[in-house]
C-alpha positions in Angstrom: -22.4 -79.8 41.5 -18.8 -80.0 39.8 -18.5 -83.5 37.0 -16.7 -86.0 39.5 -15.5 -88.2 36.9 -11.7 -88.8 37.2 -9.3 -86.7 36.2 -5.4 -87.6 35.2 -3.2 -85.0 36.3 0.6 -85.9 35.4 3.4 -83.3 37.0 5.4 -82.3 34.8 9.7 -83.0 35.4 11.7 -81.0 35.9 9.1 -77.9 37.1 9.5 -75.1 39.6 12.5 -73.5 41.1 15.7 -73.2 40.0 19.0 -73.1 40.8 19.5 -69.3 40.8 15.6 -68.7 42.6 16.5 -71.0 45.3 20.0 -69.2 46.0 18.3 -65.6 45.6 15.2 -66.8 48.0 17.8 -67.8 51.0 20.1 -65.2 50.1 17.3 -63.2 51.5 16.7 -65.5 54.5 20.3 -65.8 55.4 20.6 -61.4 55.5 17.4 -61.6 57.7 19.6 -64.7 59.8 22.5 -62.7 59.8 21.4 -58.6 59.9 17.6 -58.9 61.4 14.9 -57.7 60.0 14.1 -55.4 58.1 16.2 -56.5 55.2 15.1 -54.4 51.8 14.7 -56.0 48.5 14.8 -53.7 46.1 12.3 -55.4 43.5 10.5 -58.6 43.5 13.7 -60.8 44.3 11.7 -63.5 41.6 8.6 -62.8 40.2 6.2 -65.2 42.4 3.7 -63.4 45.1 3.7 -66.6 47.2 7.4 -65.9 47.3 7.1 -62.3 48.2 4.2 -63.0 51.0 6.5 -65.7 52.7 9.7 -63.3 52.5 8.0 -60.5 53.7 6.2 -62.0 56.9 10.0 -63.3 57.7 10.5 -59.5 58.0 11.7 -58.6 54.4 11.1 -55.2 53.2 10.2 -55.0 49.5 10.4 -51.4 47.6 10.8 -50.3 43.7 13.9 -47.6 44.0 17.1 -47.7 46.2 15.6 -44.3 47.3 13.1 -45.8 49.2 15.7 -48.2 51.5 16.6 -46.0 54.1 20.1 -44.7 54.8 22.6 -47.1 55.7 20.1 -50.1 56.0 20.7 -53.3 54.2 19.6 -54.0 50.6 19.1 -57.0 48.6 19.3 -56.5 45.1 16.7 -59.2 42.9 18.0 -62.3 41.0 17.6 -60.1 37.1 20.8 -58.5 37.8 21.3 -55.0 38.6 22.7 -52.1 36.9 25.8 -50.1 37.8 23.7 -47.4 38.4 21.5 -49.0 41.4 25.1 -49.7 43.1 26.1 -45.8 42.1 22.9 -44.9 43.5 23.1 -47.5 46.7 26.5 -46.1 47.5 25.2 -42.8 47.7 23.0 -43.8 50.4 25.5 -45.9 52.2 23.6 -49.1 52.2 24.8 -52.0 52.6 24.1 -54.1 49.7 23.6 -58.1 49.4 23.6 -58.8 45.2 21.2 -61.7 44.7 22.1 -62.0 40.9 21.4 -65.4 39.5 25.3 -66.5 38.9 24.1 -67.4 35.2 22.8 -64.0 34.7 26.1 -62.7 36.1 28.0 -64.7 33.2 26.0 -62.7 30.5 26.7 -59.6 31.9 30.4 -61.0 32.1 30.8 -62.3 28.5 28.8 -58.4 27.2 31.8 -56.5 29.3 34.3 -58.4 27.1 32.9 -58.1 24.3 33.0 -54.4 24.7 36.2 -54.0 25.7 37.3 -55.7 22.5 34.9 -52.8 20.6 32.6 -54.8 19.6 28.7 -53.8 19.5 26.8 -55.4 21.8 23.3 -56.9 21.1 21.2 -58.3 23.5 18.7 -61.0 22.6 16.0 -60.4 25.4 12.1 -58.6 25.9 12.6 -54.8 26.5 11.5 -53.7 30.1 12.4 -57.1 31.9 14.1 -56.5 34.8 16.9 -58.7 33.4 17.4 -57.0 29.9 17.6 -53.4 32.1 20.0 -55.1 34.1 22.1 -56.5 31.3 21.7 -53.1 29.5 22.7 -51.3 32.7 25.7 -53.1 33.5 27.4 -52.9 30.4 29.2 -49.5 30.3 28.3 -49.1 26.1 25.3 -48.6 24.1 23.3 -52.1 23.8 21.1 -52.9 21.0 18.3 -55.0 22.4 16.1 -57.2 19.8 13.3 -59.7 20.1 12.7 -60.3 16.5 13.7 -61.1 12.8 12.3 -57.8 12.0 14.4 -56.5 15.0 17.7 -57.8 13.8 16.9 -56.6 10.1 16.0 -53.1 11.7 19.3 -52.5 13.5 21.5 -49.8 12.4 24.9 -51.2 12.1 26.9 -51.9 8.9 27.5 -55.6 8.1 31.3 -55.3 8.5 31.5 -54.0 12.1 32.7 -56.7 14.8 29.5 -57.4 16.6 28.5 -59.7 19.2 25.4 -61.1 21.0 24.8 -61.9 24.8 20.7 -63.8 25.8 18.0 -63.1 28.1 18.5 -66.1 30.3 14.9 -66.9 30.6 15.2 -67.6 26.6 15.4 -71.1 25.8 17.8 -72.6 22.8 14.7 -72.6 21.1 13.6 -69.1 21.1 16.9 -67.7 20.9 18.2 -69.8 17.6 16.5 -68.4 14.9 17.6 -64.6 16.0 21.2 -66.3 16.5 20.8 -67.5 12.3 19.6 -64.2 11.7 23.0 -61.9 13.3 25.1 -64.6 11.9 23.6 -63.7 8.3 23.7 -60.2 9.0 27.1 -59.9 10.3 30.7 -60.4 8.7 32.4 -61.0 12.4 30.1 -61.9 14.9 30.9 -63.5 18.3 28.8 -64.8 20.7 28.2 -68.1 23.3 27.5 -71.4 22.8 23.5 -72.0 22.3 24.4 -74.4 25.6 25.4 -71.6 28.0 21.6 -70.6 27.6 19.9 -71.3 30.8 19.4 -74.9 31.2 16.4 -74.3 33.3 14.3 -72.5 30.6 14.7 -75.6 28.2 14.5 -78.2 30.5 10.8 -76.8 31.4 10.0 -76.0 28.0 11.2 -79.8 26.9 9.0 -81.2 29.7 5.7 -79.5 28.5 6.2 -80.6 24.9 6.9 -84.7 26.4 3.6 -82.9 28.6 1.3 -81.7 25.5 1.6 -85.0 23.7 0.1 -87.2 26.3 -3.0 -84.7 27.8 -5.6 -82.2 26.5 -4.8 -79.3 28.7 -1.6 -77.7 30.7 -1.9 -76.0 33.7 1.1 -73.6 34.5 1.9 -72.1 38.0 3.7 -68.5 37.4 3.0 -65.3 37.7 1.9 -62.8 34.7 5.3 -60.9 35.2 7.2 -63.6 35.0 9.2 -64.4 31.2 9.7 -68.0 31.7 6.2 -69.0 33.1 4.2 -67.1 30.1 6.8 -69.2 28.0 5.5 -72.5 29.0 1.8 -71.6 28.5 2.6 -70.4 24.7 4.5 -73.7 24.6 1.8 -75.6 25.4 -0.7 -74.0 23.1 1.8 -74.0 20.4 1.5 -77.9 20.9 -2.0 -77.8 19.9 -3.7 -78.0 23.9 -5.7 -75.7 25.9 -3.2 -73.8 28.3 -3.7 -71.7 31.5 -1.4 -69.4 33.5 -2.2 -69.1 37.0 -0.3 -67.5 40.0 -2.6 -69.4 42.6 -4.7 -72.2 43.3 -8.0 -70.1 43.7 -7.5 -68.4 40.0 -8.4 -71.9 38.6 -11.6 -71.5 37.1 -13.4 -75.3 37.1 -15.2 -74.5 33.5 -11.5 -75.4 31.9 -12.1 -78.8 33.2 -15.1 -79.3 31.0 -14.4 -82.5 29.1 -11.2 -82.7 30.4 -9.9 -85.9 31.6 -5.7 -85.9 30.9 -4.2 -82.5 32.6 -0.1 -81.6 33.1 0.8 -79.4 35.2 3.9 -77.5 35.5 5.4 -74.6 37.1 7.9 -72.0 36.3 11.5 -71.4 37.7 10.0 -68.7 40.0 7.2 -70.6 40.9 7.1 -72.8 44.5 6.1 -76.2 44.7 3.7 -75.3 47.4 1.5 -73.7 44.9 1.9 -76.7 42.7 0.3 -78.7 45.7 -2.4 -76.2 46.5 -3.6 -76.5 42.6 -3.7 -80.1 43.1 -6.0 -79.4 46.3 -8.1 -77.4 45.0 -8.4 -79.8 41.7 -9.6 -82.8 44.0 -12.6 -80.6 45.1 -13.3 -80.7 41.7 -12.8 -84.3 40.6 -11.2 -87.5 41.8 -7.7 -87.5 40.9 -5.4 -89.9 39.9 -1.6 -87.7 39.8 1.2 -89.4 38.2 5.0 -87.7 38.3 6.1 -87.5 34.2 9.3 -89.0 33.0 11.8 -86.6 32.6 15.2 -85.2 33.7 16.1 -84.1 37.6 18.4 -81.1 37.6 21.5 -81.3 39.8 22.5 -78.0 39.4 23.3 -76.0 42.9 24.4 -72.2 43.3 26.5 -71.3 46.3 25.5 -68.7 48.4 27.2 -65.2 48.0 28.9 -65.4 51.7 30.9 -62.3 50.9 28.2 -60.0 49.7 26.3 -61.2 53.0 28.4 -59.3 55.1 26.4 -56.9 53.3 28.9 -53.9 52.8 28.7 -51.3 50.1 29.9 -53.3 46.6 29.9 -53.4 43.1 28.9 -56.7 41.5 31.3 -59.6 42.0 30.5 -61.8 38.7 32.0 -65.5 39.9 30.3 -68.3 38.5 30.3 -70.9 40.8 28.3 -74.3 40.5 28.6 -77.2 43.0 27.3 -80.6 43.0 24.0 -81.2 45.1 24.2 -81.4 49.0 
């Protein structure tokens, strides 16, 4: 039989979705509303397989390729952002596209576009291979020079003197992007770039509340998936901060010998990750022990994304980059 001696679980605050997941998840919901099912998402829409289950048994259709959406069907294209060859590609097969693109992601590929039209070389500061920094790369229209390190930035093959400027991985936080910012800004005569504020706030507010987290238990729990940038982030945060942390995409990956000993847990979630989960972990934790679950002190994000009402009408489209915030409903 399990130890049954109490266990502190604290929630960590903010944690979960965010703006731009919630508006890509009913994006999805209102095309089914609207066009009936089957709706195709080409890609994960976030990376969360409690997200993709619930989606698809509403009817959603999820594939890899544009290829694989039939002809003139409707196509959701994922929160990362999409390059201009998926719409070149999409036309082709005369679909009808819905572009999901998280409205901050949209603003990166909006500030790279200007940079390059003021010939300037474009570096992006993001992981190679997430759907985001392909998306980003993609969308563009010049050669990008993608970096993830110091020894990245001191590798790049561009003289010191040539206008340059840098665009971020949104699921960066301030904190992982500033030291490569230092680094270009040592490296390059005329630089431009934004603010280390129009970073995602989401990304640094979770990563904020798992370091108030680490200080005040002796493990972190983080619901996310493996594919996801941002939850992977907040389990290196946490071990950075000296505790034992765990990365699970559901309640029944929990493995009760990380409990051993254990008797202060935080738990947190990732932007892609559903609060639903969050409350099946803490099921499945008080078959474990008694629990005594606390909410942390932290910040509650009023941030809220519109819904794309034009692209929902679903007809063949490049990307319409608009930024639009609103207070909360």
């Amino acid at each position: 039989m399990p130890a049954r001696s109490p266990l502190t679980v604290l929630l960590a605050q903010p944690r979960g979705f965010c703006a731009g997941v919630i508006r890509a998840i009913q994006t999805v919901e209102h095309a089914l509303q609207l066009h009936g099912p089957p709706v195709y998402v080409v890609h994960e829409i976030v990376h969360n397989r409690t997200v993709v289950r619930e989606l698809s048994a509403k009817g959603a259709v999820f594939v890899e390729r544009v290829e694989e959406v039939p002809r003139g069907a409707v196509a959701v294209l994922s929160a990362h952002g999409s390059a201009h060859s998926v719409f070149d590609r999409a036309e082709r097969r005369v679909l009808r596209v819905v572009d999901a693109v998280c409205p901050l992601v949209a603003k990166v590929h909006q500030q790279a576009r200007r940079y390059a039209s003021e010939g300037r070389a474009i570096i992006l500061i993001g992981h190679r291979g997430h759907p985001e920094v392909e998306g980003t790369v993609g969308s563009v229209g010049v050669p990008v020079h993608v970096v993830s390190s110091l020894r990245e930035v001191a590798a790049l093959r561009l003289s010191a003197d040539e206008p340059a400027a840098y665009v971020t991985q949104t699921t960066l936080s301030m904190d992982d992007a500033r030291s490569i910012i230092d680094a270009l800004k040592q490296r390059f005569l005329d630089l431009r770039g934004p603010e280390l504020d129009d970073i995602c706030y989401a990304t640094q507010n979770r990563q904020d509340a798992v370091r108030r987290l680490a200080g005040e238990v002796e493990m972190v729990l983080v619901v996310g998936s493996p594919k996801s940038s941002n939850s992977n982030r907040l389990r290196e945060v946490a071990a950075e901060c000296g505790v034992a942390a765990y990365l699970l995409d559901e309640a029944m990956q929990l493995d009760p010998a990380w409990l051993r000993g254990i008797n202060r847990l935080g738990l947190t979630a990732g932007a892609s990750a559903p609060e639903s989960v969050v409350q099946s972990v803490l099921e499945r934790l008080s078959l474990l022990r008694e629990l005594e679950v606390r909410e942390h002190e932290g910040s509650r994000e009023q941030v809220r994304f519109r819904l794309p009402m034009a692209a929902l009408r679903a007809t063949v489209r490049r990307p319409r980059n608009s930024l639009r915030c609103s207070a909360p409903a």
